[in-house]
C-alpha positions as a Markdown table, in Angstrom:
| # | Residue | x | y | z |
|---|---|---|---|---|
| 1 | Unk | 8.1 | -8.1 | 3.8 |
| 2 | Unk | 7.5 | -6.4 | 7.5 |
| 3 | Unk | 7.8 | -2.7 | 7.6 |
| 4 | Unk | 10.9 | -3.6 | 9.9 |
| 5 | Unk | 12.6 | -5.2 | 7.0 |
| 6 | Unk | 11.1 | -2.4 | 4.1 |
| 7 | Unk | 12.7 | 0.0 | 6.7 |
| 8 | Unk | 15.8 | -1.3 | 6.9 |
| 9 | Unk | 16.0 | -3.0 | 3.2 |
| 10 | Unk | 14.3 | -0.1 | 1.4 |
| 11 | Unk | 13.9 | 3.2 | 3.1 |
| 12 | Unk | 18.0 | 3.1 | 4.5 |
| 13 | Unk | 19.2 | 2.2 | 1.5 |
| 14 | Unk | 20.9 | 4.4 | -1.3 |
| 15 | Unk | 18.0 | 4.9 | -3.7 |
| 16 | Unk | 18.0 | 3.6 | -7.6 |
| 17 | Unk | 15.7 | 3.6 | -10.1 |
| 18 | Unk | 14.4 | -0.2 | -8.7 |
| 19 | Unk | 14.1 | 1.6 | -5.4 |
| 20 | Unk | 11.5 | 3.9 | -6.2 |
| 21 | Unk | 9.9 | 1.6 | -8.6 |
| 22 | Unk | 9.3 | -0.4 | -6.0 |
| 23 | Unk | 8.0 | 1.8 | -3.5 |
| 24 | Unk | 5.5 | 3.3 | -6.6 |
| 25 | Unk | 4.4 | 0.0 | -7.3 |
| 26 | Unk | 3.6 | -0.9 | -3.3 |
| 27 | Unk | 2.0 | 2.2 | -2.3 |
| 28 | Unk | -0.4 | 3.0 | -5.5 |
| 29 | Unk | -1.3 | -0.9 | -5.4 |
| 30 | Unk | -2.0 | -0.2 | -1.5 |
| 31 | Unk | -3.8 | 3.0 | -2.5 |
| 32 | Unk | -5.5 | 1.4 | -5.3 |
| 33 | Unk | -6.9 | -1.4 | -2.9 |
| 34 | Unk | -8.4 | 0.7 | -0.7 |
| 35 | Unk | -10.2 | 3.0 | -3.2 |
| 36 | Unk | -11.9 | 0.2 | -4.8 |
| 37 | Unk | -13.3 | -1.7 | -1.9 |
| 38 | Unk | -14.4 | 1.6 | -0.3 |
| 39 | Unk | -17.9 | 1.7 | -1.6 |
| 40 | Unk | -18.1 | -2.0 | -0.9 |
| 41 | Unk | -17.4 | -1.3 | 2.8 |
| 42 | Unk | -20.0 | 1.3 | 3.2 |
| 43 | Unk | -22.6 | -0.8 | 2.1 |
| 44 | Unk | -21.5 | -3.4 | 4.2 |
| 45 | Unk | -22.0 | -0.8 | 6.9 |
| 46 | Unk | -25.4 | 0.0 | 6.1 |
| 47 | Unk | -26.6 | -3.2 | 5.4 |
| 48 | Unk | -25.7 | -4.2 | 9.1 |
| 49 | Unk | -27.8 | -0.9 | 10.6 |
């Protein structure tokens, strides 16, 4: 899914209960993601120093 189509398919729509399911599940997960490799990036970082 682009964030051309979650625009249009998603964000323009009428929200439900699947909607913002949906948009909790994608955005924590993102979230998530990024919180847990953080540490691993900054010693990737220093490592390269």
């Amino acid at each position: 899914l682009t964030i051309g189509q979650e625009i249009e398919l998603i964000w323009r729509q009428r929200w439900s209960l699947m909607t913002v399911l949906y948009l909790v599940i994608r955005y924590i997960g993102i979230s998530y993601s990024v919180y847990v490799s953080r540490p691993k990036i900054g010693v990737v970082l220093i490592a390269h120093l």
